[in-house]
RODO-2510 file (C-alpha; in nm, 4 decimals, decimal comma):
residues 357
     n   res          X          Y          Z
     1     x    17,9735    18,3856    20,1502
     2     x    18,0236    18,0412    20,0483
     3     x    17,6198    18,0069    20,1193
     4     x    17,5223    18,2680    19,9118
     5     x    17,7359    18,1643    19,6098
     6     x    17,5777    17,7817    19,6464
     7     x    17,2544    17,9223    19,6329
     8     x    17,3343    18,1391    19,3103
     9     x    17,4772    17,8499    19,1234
    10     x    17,1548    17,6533    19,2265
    11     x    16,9336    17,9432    19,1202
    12     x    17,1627    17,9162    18,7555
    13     x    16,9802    17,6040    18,6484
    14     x    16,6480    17,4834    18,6089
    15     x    16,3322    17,3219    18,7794
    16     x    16,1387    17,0424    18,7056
    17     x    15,8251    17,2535    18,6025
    18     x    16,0306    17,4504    18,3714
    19     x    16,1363    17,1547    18,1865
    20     x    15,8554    16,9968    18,1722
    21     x    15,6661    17,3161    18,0159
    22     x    15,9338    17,3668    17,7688
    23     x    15,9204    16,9742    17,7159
    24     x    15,5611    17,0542    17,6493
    25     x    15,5944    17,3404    17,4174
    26     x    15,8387    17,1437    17,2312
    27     x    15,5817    16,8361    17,1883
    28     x    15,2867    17,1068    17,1051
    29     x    15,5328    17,2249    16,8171
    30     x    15,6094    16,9397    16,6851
    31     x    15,2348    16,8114    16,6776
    32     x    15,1766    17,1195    16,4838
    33     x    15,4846    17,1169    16,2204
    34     x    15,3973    16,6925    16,1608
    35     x    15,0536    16,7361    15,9540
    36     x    15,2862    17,0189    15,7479
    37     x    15,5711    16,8067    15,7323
    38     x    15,3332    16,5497    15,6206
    39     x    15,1341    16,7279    15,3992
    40     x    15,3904    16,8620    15,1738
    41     x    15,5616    16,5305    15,1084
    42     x    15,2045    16,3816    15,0091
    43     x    15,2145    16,7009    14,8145
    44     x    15,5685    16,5565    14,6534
    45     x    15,4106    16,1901    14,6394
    46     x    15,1125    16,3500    14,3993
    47     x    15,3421    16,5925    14,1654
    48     x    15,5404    16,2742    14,1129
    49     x    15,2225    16,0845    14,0438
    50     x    15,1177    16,2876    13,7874
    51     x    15,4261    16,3322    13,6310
    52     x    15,4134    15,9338    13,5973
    53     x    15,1028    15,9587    13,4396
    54     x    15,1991    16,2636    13,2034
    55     x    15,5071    16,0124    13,1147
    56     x    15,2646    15,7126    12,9855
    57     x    15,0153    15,9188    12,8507
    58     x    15,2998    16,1018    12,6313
    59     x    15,4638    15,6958    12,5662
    60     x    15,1135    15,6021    12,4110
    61     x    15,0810    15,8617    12,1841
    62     x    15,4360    15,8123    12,1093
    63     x    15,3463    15,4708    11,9942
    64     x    15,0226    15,6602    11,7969
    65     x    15,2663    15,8163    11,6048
    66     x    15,4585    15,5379    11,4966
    67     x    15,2067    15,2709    11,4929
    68     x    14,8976    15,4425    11,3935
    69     x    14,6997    15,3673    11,6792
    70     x    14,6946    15,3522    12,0237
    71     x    14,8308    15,0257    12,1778
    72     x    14,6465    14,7289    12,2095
    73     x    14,4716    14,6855    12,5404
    74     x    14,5776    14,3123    12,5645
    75     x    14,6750    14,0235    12,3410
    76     x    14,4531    13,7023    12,4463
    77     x    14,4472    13,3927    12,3108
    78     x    14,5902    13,2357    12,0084
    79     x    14,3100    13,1554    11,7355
    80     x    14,4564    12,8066    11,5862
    81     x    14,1844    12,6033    11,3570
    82     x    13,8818    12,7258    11,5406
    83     x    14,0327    12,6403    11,8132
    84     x    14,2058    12,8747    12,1331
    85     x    14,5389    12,7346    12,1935
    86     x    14,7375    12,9683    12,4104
    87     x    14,6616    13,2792    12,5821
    88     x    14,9131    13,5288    12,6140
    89     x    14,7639    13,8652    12,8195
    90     x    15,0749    14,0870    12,7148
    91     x    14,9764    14,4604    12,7797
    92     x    14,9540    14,8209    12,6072
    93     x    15,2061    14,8601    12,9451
    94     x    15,4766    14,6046    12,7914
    95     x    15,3938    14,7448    12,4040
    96     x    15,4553    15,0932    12,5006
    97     x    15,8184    15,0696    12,7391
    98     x    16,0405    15,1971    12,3804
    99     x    15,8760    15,5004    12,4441
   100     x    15,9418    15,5514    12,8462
   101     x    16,3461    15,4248    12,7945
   102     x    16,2696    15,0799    12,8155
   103     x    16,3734    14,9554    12,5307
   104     x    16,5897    14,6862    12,6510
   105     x    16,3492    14,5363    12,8648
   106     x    16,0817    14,5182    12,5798
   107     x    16,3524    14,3482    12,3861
   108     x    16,3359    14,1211    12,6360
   109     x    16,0100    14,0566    12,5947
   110     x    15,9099    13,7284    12,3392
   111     x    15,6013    13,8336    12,2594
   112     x    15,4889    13,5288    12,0949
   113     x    15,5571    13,3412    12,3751
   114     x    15,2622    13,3666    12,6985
   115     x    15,3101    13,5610    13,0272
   116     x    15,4138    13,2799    13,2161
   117     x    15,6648    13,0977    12,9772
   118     x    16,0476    13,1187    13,1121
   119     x    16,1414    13,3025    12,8069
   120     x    15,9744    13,6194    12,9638
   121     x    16,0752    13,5846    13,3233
   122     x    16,3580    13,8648    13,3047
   123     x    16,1647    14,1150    13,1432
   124     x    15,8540    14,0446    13,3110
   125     x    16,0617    14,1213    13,6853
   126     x    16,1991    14,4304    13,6173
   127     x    16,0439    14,6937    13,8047
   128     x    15,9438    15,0135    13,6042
   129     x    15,9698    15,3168    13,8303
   130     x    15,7448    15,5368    13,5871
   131     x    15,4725    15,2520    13,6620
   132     x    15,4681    15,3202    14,0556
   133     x    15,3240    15,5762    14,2561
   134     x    15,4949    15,7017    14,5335
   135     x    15,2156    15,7078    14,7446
   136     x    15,1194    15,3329    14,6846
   137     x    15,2349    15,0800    14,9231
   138     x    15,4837    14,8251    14,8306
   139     x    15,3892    14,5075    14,6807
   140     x    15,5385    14,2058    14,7563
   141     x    15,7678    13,9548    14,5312
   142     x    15,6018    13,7172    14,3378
   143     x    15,6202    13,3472    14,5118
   144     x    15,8294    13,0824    14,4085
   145     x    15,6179    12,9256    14,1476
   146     x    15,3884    13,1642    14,0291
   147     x    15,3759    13,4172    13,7422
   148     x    15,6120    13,6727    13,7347
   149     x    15,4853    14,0236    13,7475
   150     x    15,6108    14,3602    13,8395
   151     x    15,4060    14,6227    14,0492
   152     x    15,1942    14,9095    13,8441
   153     x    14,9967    15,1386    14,0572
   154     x    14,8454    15,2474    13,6881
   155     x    14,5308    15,1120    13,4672
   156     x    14,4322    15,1433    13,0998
   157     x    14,0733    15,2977    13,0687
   158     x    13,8628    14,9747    12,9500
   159     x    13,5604    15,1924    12,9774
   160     x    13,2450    15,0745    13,0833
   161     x    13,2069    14,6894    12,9452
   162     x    13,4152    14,4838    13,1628
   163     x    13,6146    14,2922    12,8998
   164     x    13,8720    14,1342    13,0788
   165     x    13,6753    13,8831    13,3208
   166     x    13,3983    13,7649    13,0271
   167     x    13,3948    13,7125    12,6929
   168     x    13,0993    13,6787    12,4105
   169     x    13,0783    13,2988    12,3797
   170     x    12,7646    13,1467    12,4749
   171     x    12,7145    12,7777    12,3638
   172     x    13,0932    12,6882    12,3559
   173     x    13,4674    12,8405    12,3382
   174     x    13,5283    12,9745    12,0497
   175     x    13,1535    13,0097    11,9968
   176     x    13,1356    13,0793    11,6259
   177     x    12,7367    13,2434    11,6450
   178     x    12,8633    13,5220    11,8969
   179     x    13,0907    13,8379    11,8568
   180     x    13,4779    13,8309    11,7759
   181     x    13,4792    13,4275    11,6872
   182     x    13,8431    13,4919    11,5152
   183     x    13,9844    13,6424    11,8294
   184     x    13,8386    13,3882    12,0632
   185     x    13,5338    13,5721    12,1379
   186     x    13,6895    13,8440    12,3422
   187     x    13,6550    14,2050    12,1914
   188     x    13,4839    14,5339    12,2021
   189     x    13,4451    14,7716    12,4313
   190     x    13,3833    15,1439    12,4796
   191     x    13,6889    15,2641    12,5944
   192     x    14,0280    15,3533    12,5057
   193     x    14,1593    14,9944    12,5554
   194     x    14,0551    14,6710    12,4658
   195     x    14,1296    14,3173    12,4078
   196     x    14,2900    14,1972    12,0537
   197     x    14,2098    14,5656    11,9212
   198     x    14,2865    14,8719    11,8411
   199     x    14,1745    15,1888    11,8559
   200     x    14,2829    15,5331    11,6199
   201     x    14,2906    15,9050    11,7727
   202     x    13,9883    15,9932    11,5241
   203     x    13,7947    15,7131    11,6976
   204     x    13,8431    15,9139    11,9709
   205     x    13,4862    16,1100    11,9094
   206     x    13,3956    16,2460    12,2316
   207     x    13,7275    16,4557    12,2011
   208     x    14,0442    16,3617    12,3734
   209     x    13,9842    16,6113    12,6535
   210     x    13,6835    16,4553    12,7738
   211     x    13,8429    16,0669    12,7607
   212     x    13,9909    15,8703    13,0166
   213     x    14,3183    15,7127    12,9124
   214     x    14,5425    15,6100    13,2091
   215     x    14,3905    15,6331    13,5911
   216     x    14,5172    15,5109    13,8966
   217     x    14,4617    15,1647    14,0731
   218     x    14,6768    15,1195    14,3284
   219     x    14,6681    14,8743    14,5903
   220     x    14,3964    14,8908    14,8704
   221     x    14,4814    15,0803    15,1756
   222     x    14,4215    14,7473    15,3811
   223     x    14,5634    14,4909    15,1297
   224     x    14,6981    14,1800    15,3382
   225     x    15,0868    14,0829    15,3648
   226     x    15,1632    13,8522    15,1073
   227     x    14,9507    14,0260    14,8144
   228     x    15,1659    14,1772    14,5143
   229     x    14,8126    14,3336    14,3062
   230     x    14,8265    14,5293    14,1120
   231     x    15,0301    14,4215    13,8047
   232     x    15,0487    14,5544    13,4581
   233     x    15,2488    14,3212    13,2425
   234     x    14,9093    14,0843    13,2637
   235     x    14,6066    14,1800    13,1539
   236     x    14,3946    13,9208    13,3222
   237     x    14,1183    13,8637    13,5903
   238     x    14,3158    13,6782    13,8818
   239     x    14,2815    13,5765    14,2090
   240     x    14,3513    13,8088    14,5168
   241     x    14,5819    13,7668    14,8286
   242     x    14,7400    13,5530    14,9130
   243     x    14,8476    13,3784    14,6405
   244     x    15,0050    13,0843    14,6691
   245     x    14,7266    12,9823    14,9762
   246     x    14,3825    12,9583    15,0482
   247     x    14,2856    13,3056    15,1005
   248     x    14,1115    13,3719    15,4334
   249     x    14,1447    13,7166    15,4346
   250     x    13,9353    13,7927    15,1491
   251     x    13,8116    13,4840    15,0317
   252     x    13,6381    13,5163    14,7417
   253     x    13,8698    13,7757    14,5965
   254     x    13,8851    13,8168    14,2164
   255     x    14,0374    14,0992    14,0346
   256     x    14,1675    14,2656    13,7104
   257     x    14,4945    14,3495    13,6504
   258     x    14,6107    14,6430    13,4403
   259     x    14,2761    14,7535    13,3263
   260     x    13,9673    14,9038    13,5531
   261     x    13,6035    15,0070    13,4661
   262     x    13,4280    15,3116    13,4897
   263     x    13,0843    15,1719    13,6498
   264     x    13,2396    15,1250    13,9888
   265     x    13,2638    15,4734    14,1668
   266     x    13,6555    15,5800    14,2250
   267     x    13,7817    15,4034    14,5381
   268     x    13,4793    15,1756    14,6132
   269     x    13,6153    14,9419    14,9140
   270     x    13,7160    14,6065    14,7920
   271     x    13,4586    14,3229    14,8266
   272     x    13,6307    14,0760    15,0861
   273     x    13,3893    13,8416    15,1501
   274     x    13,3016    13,7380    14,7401
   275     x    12,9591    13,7992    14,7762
   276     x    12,9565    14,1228    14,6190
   277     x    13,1092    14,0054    14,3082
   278     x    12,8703    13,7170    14,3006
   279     x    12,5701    13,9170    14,3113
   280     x    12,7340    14,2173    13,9958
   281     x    12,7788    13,9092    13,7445
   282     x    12,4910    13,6979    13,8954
   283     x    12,4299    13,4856    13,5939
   284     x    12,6195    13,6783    13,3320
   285     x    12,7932    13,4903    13,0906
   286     x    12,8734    13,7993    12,8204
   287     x    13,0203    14,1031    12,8920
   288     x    12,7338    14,2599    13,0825
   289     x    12,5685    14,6020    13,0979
   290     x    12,6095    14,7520    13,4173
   291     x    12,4210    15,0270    13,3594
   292     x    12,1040    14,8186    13,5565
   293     x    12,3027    14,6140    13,7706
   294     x    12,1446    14,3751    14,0441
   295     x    12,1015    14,5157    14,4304
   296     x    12,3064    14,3454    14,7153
   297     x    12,1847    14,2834    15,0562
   298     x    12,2595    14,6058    15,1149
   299     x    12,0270    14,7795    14,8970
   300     x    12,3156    14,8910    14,6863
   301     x    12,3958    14,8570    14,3198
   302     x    12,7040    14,5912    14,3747
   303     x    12,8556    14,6815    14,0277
   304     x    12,8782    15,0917    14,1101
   305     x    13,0755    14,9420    14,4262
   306     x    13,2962    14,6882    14,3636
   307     x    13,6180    14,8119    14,4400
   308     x    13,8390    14,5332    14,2801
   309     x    13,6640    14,6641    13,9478
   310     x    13,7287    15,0375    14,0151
   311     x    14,0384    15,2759    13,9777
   312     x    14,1571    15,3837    14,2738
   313     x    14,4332    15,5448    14,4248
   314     x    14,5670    15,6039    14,8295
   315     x    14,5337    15,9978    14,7405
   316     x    14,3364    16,1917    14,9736
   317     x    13,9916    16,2250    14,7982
   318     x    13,9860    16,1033    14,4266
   319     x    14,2189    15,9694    14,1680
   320     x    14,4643    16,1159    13,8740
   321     x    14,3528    16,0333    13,5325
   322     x    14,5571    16,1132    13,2285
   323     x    14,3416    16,2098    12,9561
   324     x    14,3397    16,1280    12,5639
   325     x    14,4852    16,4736    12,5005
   326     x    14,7852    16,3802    12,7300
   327     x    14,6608    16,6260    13,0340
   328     x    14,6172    16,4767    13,3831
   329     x    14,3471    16,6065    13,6200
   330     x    14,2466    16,5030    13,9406
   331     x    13,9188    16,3448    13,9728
   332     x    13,6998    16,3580    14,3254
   333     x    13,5696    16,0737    14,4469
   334     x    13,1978    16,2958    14,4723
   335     x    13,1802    16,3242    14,1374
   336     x    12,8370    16,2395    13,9806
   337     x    12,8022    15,9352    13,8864
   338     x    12,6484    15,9803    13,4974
   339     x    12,9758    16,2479    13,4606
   340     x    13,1979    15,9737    13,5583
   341     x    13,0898    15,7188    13,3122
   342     x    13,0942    15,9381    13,0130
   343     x    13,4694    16,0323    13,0904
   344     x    13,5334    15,6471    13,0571
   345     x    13,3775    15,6126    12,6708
   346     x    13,5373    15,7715    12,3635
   347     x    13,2529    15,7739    12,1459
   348     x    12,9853    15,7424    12,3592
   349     x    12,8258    16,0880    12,2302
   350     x    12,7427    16,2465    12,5897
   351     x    12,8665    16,6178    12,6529
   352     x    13,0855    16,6815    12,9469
   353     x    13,1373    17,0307    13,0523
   354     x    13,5098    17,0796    13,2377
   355     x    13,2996    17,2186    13,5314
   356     x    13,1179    16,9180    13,6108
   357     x    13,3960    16,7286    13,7620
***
């Protein structure tokens, strides 16, 4: 008797293999429940994403209404005797935070004062949570020493004439024989945004549906420790990580902040090694047309790939754009190339069906 009821209470339990297979059908489970898991919070990561954008889209034409206009792409420098004093690089991101509840931190802001002067320290910190993506990666602090910025994982629509790198002097700075002498030489542009102007909704000719306005550019999905890009309170071509050292991890490395272009495809890989970059502006000393621009090594057109140019975005696929009319659509990274660049100009006169992208 005492046998038999040992081996029942053995028989009660279980064996190894039957852990191990329910150990396995656990693990088989899971493997299938993480891409869902994982799925619908990138799903969560991209409403909130486009809500963001909704949310400055709806703050600039907030500003429309009160100002007239749409916001200035960028203040530069200071025009003083025919002379360029100071440069100050505040943003259509600092000019429109009354109309996203910041209104305390753009009283912060001393406009008349330049992006790195102690008087705009405070505001210049403050993190705007309408600015960031979920789905970007986090930026680091800026170092002891250096500007003060806060992370944007959003970009104005400069079109397709870079305007924040060059400007139109040729023979000196001011250069009082080329375009925009008054305002230093830097102006223009065929997008919604620009430097040291302005642009009205009825400039707006291509219709507001078919303009860029606000896309993403968030930070690279290999960008080094150390590197706090991208930035909106500065509207500025700066140097890339790691500030503060020598870069060796992407030497080379220059990029714009707040703004991108729309002759780069959406989420071109970065040029790390400055050669790419080198070869797009070989010799340019204006704000160039990169509609022909110079082969790399490769074979390829270095401007249509120059990531730190381009808007980007760590989405699966494409990027969110907000458009002119305040509606945000997602665009794939296939899209044709000619469809592309006519979304990025608002009077450029080309005709964009909705099906084409």
């Amino acid at each position: 008797m005492n046998t038999n009821a040992e081996t029942r209470r053995f028989r009660d339990g279980f064996t190894l293999i039957e852990l191990l297979v329910v150990i396995a059908i656990i693990a088989v489970l899971i493997s299938l429940l993480l891409p869902a898991v994982q799925s619908a919070r990138e799903a969560a990561r991209r409403a909130q994403c486009v809500n963001n954008l909704k949310q400055i889209a709806l703050a600039a034409h907030n500003y429309e209404s009160a100002q007239g206009s749409f916001p200035m792409g960028n203040v530069t420098f200071r025009f003083d005797g025919g002379a360029c004093t100071t440069v100050f690089l505040h943003t259509a991101f600092n000019f429109i935070l009354p109309y996203i509840e910041g209104g305390a931190q753009y009283n912060a802001y001393n406009f008349s004062r330049t992006y790195r002067n102690f008087a705009n320290s405070t505001a210049a910190l403050t993190r705007v949570s309408t600015f960031i993506c979920p789905s970007d990666s986090e930026a680091a602090p800026s170092p002891e020493g250096f500007v003060w910025t806060n992370q944007n994982s959003y970009a104005m629509s400069r079109g397709q004439q870079e305007n924040l790198y060059f400007n139109w002097a040729v023979a000196s700075f001011p250069d009082p024989n080329a375009p925009y002498y008054s305002t230093c030489n830097y102006g223009g542009g065929d997008g919604v945004f620009m430097p040291d102007g302005v642009v009205r909704v009825s400039a707006v000719s291509d219709g507001t549906s078919n303009t860029f306005f606000f896309g993403e550019m968030s930070r690279f999905p290999n960008e080094p420790s150390g590197s706090h890009f991208n930035f909106g309170n500065i509207a500025g071509a700066f140097g890339g990580p790691v500030w503060g050292a020598a870069s060796t991890a992407w030497p080379g490395d220059i990029r714009p902040t707040s703004g991108a272009f729309v002759i780069p495809l959406p989420n071109s890989p970065p040029d790390m090694t400055g050669n790419q970059i080198s070869t797009c502006f070989n010799a340019a000393i204006q704000p160039p047309d990169w509609y022909n621009p110079v082969l790399n090594a490769a074979g390829l057109p270095s401007c249509k790939t120059l990531g730190q140019w381009a808007f980007r975005s760590l989405h699966p696929g494409g990027v969110n754009f907000a458009f002119a009319d305040g509606s945000v659509r997602f665009i794939k990274n296939s899209t044709n190339w000619s469809t592309y660049r006519s979304l990025g100009t608002r009077a450029g006169g080309e005709v964009v069906s909705a099906d084409s992208y």
